[in-house]
C-alpha positions in Angstrom: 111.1 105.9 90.6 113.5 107.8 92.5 115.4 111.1 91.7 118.7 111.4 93.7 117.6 108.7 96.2 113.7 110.3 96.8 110.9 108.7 95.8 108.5 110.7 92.9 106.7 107.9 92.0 105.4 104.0 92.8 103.0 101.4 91.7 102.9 99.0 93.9 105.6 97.7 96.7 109.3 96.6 95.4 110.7 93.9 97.6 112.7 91.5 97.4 109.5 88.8 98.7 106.6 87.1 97.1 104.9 87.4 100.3 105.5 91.1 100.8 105.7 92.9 97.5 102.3 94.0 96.1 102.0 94.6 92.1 100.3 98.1 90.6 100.2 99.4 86.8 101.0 102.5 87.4 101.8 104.9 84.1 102.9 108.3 85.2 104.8 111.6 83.9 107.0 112.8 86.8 108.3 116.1 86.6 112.0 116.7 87.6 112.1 119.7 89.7 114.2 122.7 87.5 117.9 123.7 88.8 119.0 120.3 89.1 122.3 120.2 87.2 123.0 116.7 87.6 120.6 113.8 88.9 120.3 110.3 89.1 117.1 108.4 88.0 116.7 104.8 90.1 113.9 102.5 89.1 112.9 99.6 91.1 111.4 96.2 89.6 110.0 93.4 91.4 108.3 90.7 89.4 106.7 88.1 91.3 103.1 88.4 90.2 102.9 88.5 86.4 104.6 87.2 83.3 103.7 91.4 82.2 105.5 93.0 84.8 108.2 95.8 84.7 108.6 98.6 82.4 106.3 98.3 79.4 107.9 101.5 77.5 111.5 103.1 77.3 111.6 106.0 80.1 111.4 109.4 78.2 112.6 112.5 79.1 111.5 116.0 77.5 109.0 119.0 78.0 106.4 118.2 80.4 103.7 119.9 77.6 105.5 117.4 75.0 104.8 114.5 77.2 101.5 115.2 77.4 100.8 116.0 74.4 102.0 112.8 73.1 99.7 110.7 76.0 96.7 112.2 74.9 97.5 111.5 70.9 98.1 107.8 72.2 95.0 107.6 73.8 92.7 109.4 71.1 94.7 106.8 68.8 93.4 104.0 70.9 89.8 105.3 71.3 90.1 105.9 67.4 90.9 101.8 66.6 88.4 101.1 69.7 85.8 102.7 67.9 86.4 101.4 64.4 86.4 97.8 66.1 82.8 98.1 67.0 81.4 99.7 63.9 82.9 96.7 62.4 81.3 94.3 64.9 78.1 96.3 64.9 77.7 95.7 60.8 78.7 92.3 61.1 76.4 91.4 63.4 73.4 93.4 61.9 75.1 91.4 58.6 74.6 88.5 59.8 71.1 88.4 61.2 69.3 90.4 58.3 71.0 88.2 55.8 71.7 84.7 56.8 72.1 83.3 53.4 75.2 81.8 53.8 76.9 78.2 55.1 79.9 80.1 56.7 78.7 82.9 58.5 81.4 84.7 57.5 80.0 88.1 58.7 79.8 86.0 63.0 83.6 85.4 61.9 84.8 88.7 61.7 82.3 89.8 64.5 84.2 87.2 66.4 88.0 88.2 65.5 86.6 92.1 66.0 85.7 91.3 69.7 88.5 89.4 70.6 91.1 91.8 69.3 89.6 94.6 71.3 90.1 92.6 74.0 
């Protein structure tokens, strides 16, 4: 990302190359230095490497504190549905060794579908 032509922030190398450009995931909050009236925002995008490359979420702009704030309620949010996930697929499991009275196995099922959406 660069701010009036110089660069804040990369993930990997942009060029215009398979053989040269080198992919990253980089997510970042970049803070724009204060007095700047005007500014231009330039982001570069190569995609060679992967079907999921480029931007995965609009560019925002606000209060650095803001920003961050909202990060770390995204990430409690994941660690929140992350943790749900394996209370389910730790009483399915214990489900379906204790009580293994059905054809189905409809407790391995969920197990199953648990593990593979956390994933």
């Amino acid at each position: 990302m660069y701010l009036n032509s110089e660069l804040l922030a990369s993930g990997g190398v942009v060029e215009d190359s398979i053989t040269t450009a080198k992919p990253y995931y980089n997510s970042t909050i970049v803070r724009i230095p204060n007095g700047l009236e005007f500014f231009s925002i330039t982001i570069q995008v190569s995609n060679y490497h992967s079907n999921w490359a480029g931007l995965w979420t609009p560019v925002v702009i606000g209060d650095a504190d803001d920003l961050h704030i909202h990060q770390r309620d995204k990430v409690a949010l994941s660690m929140f549905i992350l943790g749900a996930l394996l209370i389910t697929i730790i009483h399915s499991l214990i489900q379906f060794f204790y009580v293994q009275l059905t054809i189905f196995h409809s407790s391995l099922l969920v197990c199953a579908y648990c593990f593979s959406y956390g994933n």
